[in-house]
C-alpha positions, -999 to +999 in steps of 0.1 A: +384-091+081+414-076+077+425-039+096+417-019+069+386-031+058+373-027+092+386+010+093+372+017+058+335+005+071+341+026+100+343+056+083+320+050+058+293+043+087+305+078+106+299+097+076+265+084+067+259+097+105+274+133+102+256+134+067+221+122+085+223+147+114+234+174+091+200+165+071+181+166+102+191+196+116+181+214+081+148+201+080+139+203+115+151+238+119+173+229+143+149+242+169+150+278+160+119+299+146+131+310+112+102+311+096+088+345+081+061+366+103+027+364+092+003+395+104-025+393+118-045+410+088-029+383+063-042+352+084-075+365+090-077+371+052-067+333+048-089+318+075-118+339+057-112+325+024-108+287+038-145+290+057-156+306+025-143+274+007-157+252+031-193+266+032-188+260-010-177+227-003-206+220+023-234+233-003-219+211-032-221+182-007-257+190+005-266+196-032-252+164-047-274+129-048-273+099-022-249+079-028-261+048-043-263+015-024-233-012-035-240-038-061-241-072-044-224-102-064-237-132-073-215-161-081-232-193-097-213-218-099-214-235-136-226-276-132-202-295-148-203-326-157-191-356-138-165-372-154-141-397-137-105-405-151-096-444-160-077-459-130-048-479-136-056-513-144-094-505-156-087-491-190-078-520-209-092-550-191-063-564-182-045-554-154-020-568-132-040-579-102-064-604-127-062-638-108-078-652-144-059-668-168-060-654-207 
């Protein structure tokens, strides 16, 4: 591999790596709380509504029938019918093995 090359992969590789930890760094938050305040008044108002939704998703459970029990499977297995190929040498009558003259 010739200089170049190698300094060309090299720099591809570093940017893919300033590129990632940029990437990270925005998703992650970099640590910092940025995110917007919530009062107190607002979350109780959402945890209210989710307990309301779960009480409705409790009843619709209690209220629904029992599940019903899983079909079983049964495989049969067709008979067929025995059949058996010609072997060489028994099709005809007259194989190679014969110790009888024709």
């Amino acid at each position: 591999m010739s200089r170049i090359h190698a300094v060309v992969i090299a720099s591809i590789v570093a940017l893919a790596v300033v590129i990632g930890g940029v990437a990270l760094g925005r998703s992650s938050g970099g640590g910092s709380a940025r995110g917007a305040t919530v009062s107190a008044d607002a979350l109780a108002t959402r945890s209210a509504q989710l307990d309301a939704l779960e009480a409705s998703l409790e009843r619709q459970l209690a209220a629904a029938p029992p599940a019903r029990p899983a079909a079983t499977v049964r495989y049969v297995r067709a008979q067929s019918a025995a059949v058996s190929a010609p072997r060489h040498g028994d099709d005809d009558g007259h194989g190679e093995h014969h110790d009888e003259e024709d």
